[in-house]
GUVOKE-828042 format. One line per 2 residues: number of its first residue (from 1); their letters; for each residue x, y, z of C-alpha. Coordinates in steps of 0.001 Angstrom, whole numbers, plus 500000, padded with zeros to 6 digits. Example, Ala and Ser with C-alpha at 12.3 -4.5 7.8 and 13.67 -1.06 7.14 Angstrom:
REM GUVOKE-828042
1) as) 512300/495500/507800 | 513670/498940/507140
END
This chain:
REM GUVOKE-828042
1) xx) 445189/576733/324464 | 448141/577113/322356
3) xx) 448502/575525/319231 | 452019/574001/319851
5) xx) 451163/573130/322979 | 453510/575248/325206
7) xx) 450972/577218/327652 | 451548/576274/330790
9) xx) 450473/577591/333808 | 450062/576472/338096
11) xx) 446645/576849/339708 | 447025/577378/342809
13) xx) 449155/575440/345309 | 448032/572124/344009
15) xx) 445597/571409/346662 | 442005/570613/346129
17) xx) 439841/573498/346742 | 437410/572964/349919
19) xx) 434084/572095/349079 | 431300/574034/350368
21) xx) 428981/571015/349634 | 430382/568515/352002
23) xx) 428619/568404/355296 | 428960/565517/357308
25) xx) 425407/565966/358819 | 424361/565479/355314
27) xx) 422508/561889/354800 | 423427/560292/351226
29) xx) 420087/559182/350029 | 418916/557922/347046
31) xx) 414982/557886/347912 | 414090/560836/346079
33) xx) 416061/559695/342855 | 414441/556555/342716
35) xx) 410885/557980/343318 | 411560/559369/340349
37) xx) 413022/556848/338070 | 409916/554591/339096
39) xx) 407563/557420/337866 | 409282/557197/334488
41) xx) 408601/554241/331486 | 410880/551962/330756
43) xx) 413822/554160/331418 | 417760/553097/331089
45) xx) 420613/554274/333136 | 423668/554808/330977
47) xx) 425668/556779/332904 | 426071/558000/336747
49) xx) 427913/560355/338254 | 429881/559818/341119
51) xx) 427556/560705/343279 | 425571/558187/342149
53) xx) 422853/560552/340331 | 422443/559067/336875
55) xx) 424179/561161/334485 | 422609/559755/330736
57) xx) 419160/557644/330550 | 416955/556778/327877
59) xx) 413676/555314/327762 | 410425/556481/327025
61) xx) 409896/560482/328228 | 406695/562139/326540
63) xx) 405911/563924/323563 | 406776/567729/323014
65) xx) 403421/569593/322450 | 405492/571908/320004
67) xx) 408369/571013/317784 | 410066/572156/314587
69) xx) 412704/574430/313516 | 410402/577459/313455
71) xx) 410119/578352/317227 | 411375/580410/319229
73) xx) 413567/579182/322568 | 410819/580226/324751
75) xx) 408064/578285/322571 | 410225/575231/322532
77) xx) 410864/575554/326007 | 407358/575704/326551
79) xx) 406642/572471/324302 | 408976/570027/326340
81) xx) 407528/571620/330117 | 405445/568103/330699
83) xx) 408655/566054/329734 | 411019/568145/332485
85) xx) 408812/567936/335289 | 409068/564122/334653
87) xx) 412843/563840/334107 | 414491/566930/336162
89) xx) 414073/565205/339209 | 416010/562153/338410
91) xx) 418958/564721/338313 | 417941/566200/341789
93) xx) 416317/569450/339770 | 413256/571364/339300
95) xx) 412624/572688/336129 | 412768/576311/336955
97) xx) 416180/575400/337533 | 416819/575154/334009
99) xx) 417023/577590/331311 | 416923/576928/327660
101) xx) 420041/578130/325793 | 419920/576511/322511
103) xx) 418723/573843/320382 | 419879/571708/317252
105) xx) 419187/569256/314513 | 420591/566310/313170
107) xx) 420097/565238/309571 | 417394/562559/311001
109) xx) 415456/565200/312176 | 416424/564298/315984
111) xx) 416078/567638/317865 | 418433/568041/320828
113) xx) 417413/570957/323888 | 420479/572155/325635
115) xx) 419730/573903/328905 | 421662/575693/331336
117) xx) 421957/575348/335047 | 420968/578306/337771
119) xx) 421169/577186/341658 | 420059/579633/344325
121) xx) 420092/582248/341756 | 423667/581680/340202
123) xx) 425190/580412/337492 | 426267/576760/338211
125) xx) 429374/576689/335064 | 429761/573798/332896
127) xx) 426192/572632/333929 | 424220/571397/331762
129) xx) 420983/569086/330361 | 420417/567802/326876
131) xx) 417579/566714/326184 | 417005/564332/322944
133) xx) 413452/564441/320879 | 413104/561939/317860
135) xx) 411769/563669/314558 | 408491/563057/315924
137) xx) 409119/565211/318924 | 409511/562068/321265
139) xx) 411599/562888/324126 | 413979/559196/324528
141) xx) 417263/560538/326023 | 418772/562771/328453
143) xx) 422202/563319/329357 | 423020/565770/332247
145) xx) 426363/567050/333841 | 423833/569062/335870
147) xx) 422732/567999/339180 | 421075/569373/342294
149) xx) 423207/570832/345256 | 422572/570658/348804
151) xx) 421642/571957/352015 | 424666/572905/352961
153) xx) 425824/574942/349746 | 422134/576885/349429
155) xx) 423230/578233/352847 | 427327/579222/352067
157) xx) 427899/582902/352316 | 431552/583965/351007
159) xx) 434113/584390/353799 | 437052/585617/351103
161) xx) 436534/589482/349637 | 435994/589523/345731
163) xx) 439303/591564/345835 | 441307/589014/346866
165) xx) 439840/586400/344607 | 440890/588805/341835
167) xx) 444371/588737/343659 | 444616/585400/343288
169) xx) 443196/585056/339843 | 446382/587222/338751
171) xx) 448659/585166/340751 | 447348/581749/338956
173) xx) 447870/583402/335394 | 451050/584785/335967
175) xx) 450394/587376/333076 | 452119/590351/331832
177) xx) 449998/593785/330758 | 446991/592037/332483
179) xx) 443726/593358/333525 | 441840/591483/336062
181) xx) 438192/591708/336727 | 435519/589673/339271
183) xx) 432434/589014/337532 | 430900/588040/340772
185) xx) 429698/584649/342722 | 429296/581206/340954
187) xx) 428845/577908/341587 | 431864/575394/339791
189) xx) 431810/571651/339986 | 435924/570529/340926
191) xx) 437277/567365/340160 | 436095/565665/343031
193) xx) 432829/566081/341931 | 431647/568341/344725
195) xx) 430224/571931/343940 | 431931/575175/345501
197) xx) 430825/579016/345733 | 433751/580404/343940
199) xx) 434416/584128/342144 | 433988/584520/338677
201) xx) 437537/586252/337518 | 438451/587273/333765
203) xx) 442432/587560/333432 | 443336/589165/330021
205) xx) 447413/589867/328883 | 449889/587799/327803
207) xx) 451940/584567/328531 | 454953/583692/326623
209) xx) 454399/585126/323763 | 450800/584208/323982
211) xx) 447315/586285/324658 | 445930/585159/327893
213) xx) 442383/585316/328070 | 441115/583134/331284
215) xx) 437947/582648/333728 | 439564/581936/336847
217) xx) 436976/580584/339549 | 438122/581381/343361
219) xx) 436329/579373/345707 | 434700/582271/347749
221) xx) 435727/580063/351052 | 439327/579293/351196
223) xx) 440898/581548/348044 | 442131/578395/345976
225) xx) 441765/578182/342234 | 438624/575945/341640
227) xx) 438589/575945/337897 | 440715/577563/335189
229) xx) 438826/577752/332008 | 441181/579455/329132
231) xx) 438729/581081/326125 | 442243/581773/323675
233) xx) 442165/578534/321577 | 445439/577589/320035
235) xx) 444001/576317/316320 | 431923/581066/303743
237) xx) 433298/584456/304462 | 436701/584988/304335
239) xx) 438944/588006/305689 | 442771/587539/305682
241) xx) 444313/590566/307632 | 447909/591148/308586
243) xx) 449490/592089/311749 | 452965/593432/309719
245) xx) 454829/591484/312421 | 452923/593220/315739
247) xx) 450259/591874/317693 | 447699/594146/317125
249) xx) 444160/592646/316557 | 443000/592200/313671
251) xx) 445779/594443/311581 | 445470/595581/308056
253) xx) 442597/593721/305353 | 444882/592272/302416
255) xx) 442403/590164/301093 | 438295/589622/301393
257) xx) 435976/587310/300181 | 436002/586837/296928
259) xx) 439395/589289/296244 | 442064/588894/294130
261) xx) 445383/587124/294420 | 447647/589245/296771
263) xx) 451328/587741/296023 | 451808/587432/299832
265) xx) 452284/583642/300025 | 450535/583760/303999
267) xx) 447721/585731/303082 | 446711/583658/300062
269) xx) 447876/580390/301353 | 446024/580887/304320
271) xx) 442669/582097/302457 | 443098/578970/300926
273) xx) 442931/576864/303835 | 440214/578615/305006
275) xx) 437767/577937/302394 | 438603/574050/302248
277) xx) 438051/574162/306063 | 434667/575803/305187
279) xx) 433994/573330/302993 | 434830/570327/304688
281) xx) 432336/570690/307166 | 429527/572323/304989
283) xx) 429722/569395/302501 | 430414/566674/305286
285) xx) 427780/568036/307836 | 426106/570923/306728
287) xx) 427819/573283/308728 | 427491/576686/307769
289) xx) 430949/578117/309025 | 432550/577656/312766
291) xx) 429116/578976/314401 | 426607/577091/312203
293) xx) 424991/580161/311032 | 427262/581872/308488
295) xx) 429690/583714/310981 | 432779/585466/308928
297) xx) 436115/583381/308995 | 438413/585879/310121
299) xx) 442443/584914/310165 | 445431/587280/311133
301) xx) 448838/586319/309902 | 452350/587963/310118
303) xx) 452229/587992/313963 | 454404/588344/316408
305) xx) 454865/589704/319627 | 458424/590896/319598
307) xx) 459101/591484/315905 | 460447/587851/315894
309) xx) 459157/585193/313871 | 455985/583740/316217
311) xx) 456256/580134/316884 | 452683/579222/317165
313) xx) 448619/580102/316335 | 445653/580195/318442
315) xx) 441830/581032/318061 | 440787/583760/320699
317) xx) 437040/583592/320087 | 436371/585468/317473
319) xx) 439488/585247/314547 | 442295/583248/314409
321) xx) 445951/584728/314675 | 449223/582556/312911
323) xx) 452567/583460/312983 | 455194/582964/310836
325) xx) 457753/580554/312326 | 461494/581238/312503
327) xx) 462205/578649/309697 | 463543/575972/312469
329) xx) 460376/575302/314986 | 458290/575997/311674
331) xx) 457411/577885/308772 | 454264/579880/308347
333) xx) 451842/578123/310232 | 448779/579717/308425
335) xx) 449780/577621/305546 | 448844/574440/306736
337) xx) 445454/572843/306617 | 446170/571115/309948
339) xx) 446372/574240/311590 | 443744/575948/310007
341) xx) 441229/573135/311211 | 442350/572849/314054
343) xx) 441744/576505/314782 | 438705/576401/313418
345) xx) 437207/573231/315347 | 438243/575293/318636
347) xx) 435500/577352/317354 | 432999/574860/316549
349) xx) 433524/573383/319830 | 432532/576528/321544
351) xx) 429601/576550/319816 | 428407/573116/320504
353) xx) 429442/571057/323388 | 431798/574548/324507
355) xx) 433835/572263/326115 | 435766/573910/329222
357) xx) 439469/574037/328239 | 440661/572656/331606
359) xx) 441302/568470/332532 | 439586/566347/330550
361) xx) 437365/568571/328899 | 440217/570611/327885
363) xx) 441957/567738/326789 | 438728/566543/324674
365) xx) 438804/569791/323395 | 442115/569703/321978
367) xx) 441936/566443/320383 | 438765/567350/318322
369) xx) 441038/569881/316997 | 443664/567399/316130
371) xx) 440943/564784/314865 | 438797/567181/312256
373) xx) 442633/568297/311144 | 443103/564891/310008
375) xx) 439321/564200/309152 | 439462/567109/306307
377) xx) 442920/566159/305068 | 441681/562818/304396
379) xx) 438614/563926/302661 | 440590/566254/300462
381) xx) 442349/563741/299173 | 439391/561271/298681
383) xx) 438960/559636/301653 | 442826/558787/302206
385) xx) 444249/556745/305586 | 447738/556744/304770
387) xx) 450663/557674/307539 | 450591/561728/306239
389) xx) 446672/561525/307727 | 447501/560803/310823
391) xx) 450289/563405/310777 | 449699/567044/312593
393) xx) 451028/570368/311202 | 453596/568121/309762
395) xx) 453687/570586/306385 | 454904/573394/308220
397) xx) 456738/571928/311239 | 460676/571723/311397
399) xx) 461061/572009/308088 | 464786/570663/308331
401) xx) 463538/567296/309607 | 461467/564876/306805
403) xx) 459161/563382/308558 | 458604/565117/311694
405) xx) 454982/566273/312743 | 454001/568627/316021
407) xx) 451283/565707/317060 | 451419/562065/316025
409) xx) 447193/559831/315991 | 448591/557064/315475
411) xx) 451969/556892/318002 | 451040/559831/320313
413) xx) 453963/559262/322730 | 455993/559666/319621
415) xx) 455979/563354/320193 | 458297/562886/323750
417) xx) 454954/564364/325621 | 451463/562719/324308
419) xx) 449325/560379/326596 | 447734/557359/324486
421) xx) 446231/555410/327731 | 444308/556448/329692
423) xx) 445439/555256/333107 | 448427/556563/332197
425) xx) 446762/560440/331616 | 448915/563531/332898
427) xx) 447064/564732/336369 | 448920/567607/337062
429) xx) 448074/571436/337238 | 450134/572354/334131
431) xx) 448621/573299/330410 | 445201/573551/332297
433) xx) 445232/569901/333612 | 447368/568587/330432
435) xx) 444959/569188/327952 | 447264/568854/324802
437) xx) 449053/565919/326437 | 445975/563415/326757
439) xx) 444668/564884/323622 | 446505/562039/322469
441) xx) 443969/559403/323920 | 441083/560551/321936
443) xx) 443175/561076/318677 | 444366/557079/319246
445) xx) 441393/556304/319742 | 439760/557781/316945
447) xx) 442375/556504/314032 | 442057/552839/315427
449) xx) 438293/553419/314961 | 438990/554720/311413
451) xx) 441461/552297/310522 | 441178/549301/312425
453) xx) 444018/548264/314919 | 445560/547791/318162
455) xx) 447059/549837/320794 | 450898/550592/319017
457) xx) 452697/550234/322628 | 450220/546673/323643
459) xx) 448815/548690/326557 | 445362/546889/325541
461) xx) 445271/543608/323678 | 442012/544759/322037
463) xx) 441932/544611/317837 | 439476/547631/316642
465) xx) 437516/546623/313438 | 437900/549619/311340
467) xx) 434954/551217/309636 | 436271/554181/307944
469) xx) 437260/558090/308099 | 434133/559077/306942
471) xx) 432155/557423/310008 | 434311/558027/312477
473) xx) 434117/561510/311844 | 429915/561513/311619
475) xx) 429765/560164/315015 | 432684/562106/316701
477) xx) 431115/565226/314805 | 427499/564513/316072
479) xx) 428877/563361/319716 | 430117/567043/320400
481) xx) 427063/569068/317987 | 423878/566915/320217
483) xx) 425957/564692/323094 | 428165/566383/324873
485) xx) 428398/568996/327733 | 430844/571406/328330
487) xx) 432145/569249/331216 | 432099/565856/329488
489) xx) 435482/563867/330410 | 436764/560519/328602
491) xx) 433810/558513/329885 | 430611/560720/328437
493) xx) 432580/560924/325118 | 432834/557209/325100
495) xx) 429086/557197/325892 | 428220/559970/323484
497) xx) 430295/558298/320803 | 428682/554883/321411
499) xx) 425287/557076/321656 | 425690/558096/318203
501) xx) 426323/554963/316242 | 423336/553589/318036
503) xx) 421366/556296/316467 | 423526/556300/312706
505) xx) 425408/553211/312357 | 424673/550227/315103
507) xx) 426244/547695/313299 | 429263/549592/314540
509) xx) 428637/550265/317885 | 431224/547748/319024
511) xx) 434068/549159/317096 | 433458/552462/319021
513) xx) 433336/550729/321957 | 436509/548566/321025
515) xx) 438729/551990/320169 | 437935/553669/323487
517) xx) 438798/550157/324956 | 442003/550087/323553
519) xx) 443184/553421/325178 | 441814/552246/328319
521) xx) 438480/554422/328769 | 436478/551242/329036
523) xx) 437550/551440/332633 | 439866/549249/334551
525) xx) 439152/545723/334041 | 437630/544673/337326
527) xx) 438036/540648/338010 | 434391/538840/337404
529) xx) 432292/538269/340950 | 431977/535180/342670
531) xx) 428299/534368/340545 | 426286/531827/342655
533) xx) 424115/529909/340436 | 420579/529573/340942
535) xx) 417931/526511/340090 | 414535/526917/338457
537) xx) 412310/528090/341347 | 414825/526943/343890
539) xx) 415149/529926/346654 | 418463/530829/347860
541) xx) 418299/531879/351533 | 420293/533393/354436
543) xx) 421984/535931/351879 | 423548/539015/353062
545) xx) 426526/541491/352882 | 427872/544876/354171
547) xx) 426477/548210/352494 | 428125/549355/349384
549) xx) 428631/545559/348257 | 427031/543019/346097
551) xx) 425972/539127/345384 | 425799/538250/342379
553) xx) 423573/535160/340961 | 422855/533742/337791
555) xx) 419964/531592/336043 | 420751/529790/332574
557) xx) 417222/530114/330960 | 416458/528063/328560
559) xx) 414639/529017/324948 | 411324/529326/324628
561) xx) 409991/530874/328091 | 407206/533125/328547
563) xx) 408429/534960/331837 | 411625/535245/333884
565) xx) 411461/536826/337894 | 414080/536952/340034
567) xx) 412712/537711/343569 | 414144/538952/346660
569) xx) 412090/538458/350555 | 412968/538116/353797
571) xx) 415429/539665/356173 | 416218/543136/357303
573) xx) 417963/546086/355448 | 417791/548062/351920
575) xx) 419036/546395/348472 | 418609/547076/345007
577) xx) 418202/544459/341935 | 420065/544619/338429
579) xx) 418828/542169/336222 | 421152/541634/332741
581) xx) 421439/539133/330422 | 424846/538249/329914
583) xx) 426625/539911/332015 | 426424/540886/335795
585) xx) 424636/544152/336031 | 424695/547484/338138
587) xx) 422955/550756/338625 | 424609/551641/335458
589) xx) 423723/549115/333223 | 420804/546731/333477
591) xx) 418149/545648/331487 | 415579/545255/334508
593) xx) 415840/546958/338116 | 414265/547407/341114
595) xx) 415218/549965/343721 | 412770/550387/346727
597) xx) 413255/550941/350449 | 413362/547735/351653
599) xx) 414618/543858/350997 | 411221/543096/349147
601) xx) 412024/543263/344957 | 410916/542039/342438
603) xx) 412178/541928/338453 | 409663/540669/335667
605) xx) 411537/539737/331983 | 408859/539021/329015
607) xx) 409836/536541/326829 | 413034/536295/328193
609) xx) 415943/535105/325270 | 417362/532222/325992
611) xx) 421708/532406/327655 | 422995/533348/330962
613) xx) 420829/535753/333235 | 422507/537486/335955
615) xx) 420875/539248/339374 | 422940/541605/341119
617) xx) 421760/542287/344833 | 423400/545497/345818
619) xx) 423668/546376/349419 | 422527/550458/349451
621) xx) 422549/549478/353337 | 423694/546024/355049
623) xx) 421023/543279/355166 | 420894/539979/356325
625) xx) 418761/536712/356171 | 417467/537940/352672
627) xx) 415740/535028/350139 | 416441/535039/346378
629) xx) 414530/533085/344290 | 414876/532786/340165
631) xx) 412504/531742/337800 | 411381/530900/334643
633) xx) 407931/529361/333037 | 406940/528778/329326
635) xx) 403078/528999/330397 | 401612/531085/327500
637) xx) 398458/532067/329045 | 394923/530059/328643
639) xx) 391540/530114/327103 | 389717/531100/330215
641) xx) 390367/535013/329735 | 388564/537632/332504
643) xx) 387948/541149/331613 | 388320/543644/334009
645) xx) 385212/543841/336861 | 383370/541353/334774
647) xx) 382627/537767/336603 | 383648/534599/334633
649) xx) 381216/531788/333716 | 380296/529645/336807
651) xx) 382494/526440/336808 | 383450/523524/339272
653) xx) 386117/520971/339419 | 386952/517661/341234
655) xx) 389385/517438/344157 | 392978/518128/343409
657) xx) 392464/520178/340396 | 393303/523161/338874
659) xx) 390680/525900/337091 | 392867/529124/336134
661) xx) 391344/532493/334564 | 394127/534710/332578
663) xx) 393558/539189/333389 | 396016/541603/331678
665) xx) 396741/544456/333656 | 397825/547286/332356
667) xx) 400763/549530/333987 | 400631/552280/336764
669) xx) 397364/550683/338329 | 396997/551038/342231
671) xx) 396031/547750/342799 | 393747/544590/341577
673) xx) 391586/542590/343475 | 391159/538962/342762
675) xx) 387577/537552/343783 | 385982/533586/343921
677) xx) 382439/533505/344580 | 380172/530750/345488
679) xx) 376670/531074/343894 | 373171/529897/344974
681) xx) 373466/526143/344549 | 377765/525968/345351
683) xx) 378901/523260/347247 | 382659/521792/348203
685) xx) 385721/523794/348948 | 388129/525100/346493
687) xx) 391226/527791/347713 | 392343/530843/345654
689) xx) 395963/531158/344525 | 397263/534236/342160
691) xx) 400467/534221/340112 | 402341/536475/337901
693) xx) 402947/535261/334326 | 402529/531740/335162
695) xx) 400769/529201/336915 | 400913/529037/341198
697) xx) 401138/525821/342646 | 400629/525289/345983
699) xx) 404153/525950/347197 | 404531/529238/344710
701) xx) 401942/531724/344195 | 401777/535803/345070
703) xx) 398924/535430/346874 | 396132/532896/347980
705) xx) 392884/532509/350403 | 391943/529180/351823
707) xx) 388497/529830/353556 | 386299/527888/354185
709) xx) 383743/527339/351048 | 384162/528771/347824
711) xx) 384316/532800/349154 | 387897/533628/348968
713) xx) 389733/537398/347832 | 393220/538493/347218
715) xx) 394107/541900/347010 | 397665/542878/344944
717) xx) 398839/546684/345801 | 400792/547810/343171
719) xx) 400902/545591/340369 | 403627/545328/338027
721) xx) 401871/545174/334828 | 401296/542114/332582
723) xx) 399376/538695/332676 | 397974/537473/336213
725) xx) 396954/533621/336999 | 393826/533414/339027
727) xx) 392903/529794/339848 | 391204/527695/341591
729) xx) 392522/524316/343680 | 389748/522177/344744
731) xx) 390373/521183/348628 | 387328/518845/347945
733) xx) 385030/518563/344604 | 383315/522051/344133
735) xx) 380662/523510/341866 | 378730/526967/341030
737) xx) 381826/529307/341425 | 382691/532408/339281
739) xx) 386073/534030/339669 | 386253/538285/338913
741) xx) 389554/540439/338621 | 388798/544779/339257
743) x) 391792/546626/339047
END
């Protein structure tokens, strides 16, 4: 996590490390998942993961029984229990899966729960679920990177020793005066998504010049490198020490908080740095030091490991360590403010999101670094957005060269190594994944948002609208403090990011989505599906298509309407419904869905607005000869009102017309039973016909009874809740009936 970028490092031979998970026996189902998304209210998937287990929802959760800033973990843990035994299991968990680790505020009072991940026993790394309470204590988001395992992994024993996973931990490093030690069997999510039993393995020593402190993770089956996490971060209570050109740790005190001037340009320079640093993010966001709580700022300069003059600085969890150049690379690094921030926001990462330095993560991690640098230079000098901003380390680096910077926001291929797109991102194994050479995508993406803009190579033909250094930072600030997880990639902090100016700025929202779009995290620009347009009322039948695929249909509604259904019947097979306005929907973004076991769904839109409506039909298995019908009604309900178990007025009607009764029923209800009752004295013959949000007619109705007479019943199971039609259609002239709806 070097500074300068020039850790590198191979793990392993490249190859993906076997997955203990996959087991072809295995059955992909959703079932349980949806069980429990249909037990929650009005909930929102955000985000899934690629296994199709939502990753981010919001919606409407519970209340926490205790809240406030005074309790203890445990008590707050033990305010939110009735709120995780309703959400854990959309994520496959139980909630003695989960162990509180910490929480945090916001300065709207929003409280935010972040919980670590145990499966079978063991540590599951990088896991995690964050749960979001208003200032009320209302629980209306969760985002989780943690997910349940399977079958197959509860059952995995290790077949490699823990002595040759520590083998192979020193092999990946490729350290010098290293100590290697197992800290026994966890679980790791890889890259392909899949979980694997894998050692834990610290590697301390030293790489190029560099301390090495790593967690390797073995997988425990076949002896490849799972994960590589490094903990030595290349970057009010102050402590400047010197390491009088060594590298031992911390060195000699020159100058404490509040001392005196020591005439050693590093020392005080640096001391100086420090305490803007401190100050940029206690006045900005209340921060109190790199922890939150006060923690000293400790800084070693003079370093080197060879007598020479150090090219570089790092944070190695607990100070940070700057050399002094060798007057080409760059002068004394502790100098610069860049540096120092950067350094510092290593540390504040590990104590929020602790975002694992490896991939995208690690490459996440980095350019938070890069982006508070320039956040704090701007604010020192009032808010400023000119070139030297968007500049990194450029006060200190090759001093022989005007102009030149180690890291360039707004050009990051300028540097010869920087990604700025994200299609274009460095895969490899080296520097952990690449994590200072995408860095570059999130610091792009973050100076268009602050300055407005388009991609500088036209990789995206997107123009950001600009809204300013000072917001930019708030909601890339509160993405990583109450949004992220340590194993958020690109696409969470485009989600947190977006999250957070929902919550602080939403007249913005767009802009954050435009910047990540304009690096290419918006995803690769799929071309639109065939839509099939639908007709008021008009069913569409004979529809079907191969698991895994969709139809898509759409229904202009016009302004003004009371309801809006879109149906599916018929056939055989398993589909899902996502209903959006304006766009065709999925299981990621909808604003109505319906996911049960069979062909039969059903989505119900209130007061629709008026535009373009679209219904996906996803296949989550084949189906065939499947009916969709779309529809929309501006009936607004009637004077003849029923209240629940209570019989109407008797009434009668002449042949061929209508008598309808309006009952609201509320939500969660196991079913309601529609009754028409002849009295004493009835005579003719008049047919029951029910309807959701509008009036049946003979040809569209939920459900009717034609007996005979004027007896007639009609049971729904299940109601969706809202405003049910009961009528009556006179088969002949008909008097003395009452009509009665029990749910």
């Amino acid at each position: 996590m070097a500074w300068l970028g020039v850790v590198s490092g191979a793990c392993g031979d490249g190859e993906r490390a076997e997955a203990v998970a996959a087991s072809s026996g295995e059955k992909d189902s959703r079932a349980d998942v949806q069980a429990a998304m249909r037990a929650l209210k009005r909930v929102r998937v955000l985000a899934t993961h690629e296994d199709r287990v939502p990753a981010f929802i919001q919606g409407d959760f519970g209340q926490a029984s205790r809240a406030g800033k005074a309790l203890s973990l445990q008590e707050a843990h033990e305010g939110v229990q009735e709120v995780l035994r309703e959400v854990a299991p959309v994520f496959r968990l139980s909630p003695e899966e989960l162990s509180l680790r910490r929480i945090s505020w916001d300065d709207q009072g929003h409280q935010y729960l972040r919980y670590g991940q145990r499966l079978n026993g063991r540590e599951v790394v990088g896991a995690e679920l964050l749960l979001f309470l208003d200032a009320e204590g209302k629980a209306y988001a969760v985002h989780s990177s943690a997910r349940g395992g399977s079958r197959a992994l509860a059952a995995a024993q290790p077949s490699l020793a823990e002595e040759a996973a520590v083998v192979a931990a020193r092999r990946a490093t490729g350290a010098r005066r290293m100590d290697a030690r197992s800290g026994g069997l966890v679980y790791v999510r890889g890259e392909d998504g899949q979980l694997v039993l894998a050692y834990a393995v610290r590697v301390t020593g030293v790489k190029d010049g560099l301390p090495v402190d790593d967690r390797v993770y073995v997988n425990a089956m076949t002896g490849d490198i799972a994960l590589r996490d490094a903990r030595v971060h290349t970057a009010l209570s102050r402590a400047v020490y010197s390491a009088n050109n060594g590298y031992q740790l911390p060195g000699t005190l020159k100058r404490a908080e509040g001392g005196a001037a020591t005439q050693d340009a590093h020392v005080d320079m640096n001391y100086e740095q420090l305490g803007k640093t401190y100050q940029c993010y206690q006045e900005n966001f209340g921060r109190d030091s790199h922890d939150g709580e006060g923690a000293p700022l400790k800084s070693t300069v003079h370093y080197s490991e060879d007598g020479n003059g150090y090219v570089n600085a790092y944070w190695n969890g607990s100070q940070m360590v700057y050399g002094d150049g060798d007057g080409e690379m760059s002068t004394e690094l502790g100098k610069d403010l860049d540096v120092t921030v950067h350094e510092l926001t290593h540390a504040v990462t590990e104590a929020d999101s602790n975002l694992i330095y490896s991939n995208e993560p690690g490459a996440l991690n980095e350019g938070w670094s890069d982006i508070f640098s320039a956040y704090c230079e701007s604010w020192t000098r009032g808010w400023a957005t000119d070139a030297d901003v968007w500049l990194i380390g450029e006060d200190v680096w090759t001093p022989a060269t005007p102009g030149d910077a180690l890291r360039y926001m707004g050009n990051p291929t300028q540097d010869g190594s920087s990604k700025d797109y994200y299609p274009e991102r460095y895969r490899g194994s080296a520097d952990y994944g690449g994590v200072h050479s995408n860095s570059g995508i999130a610091n792009l993406a973050f100076k268009l948002l602050a300055t407005g803009g388009a991609h500088p190579r036209g990789k995206t033909s997107v123009q950001v609208a600009g809204i300013g250094v000072q917001k930019a930072g708030k909601l890339f600030y509160e993405a990583n403090a109450n949004c992220m997880t340590a194993s958020s990639n690109f696409a969470a902090a485009k989600l947190c990011t977006e999250q957070k100016a929902e919550q602080f700025y939403p007249e913005d929202k767009g802009a954050v989505t435009d910047a990540w779009a304009a690096v290419g995290v918006s995803g690769v620009v799929e071309p639109p599906p065939e839509v099939v347009v639908l007709s008021n009322g008009i069913p569409v039948s004979g529809v079907a298509t191969a698991e895994g695929t969709s139809r898509v249909y759409k229904l202009t509604v016009p302004p003004g309407q009371a309801s809006l259904s879109f149906v599916t019947s018929g056939g055989s097979g398993d589909l899902d419904l996502y209903v959006k306005r304006g766009a065709a929907g999925d299981m990621g973004s909808y604003d109505c869905k319906s996911e049960g076991p069979s062909t039969a769904e059903e989505c119900v839109i209130a007061e629709p607005a008026a535009g373009d409506w679209y219904v996906t039909v996803f296949a989550y298995s084949s189906f065939t000869g499947v009916t969709v019908t779309g529809r929309y009604s501006n009936f607004q309900g009637g004077t003849h009102v029923l209240l629940n178990g209570v019989s109407s007025v008797a009434y009668g009607g002449a042949a061929r017309t209508w008598t309808c009764w309006t009952l609201q029923v509320p939500d969660s209800v196991p079913r309601v039973v529609f009754s028409q009752t002849g009295g004493a004295r009835t005579s003719g013959d008049a047919d029951l016909y029910i309807q959701y949000q509008e009036q049946p007619t003979t040809h569209r109705y939920l459900c009717k009874s034609s007996n005979k007479g004027n007896h007639d019943a009609c049971t729904l199971p299940r109601p969706v809740g809202g405003l049910y039609l009961a009528c009556s259609f006179s088969y002949s002239a008909y008097t003395n009936v009452t009509m009665k709806g029990t749910y």
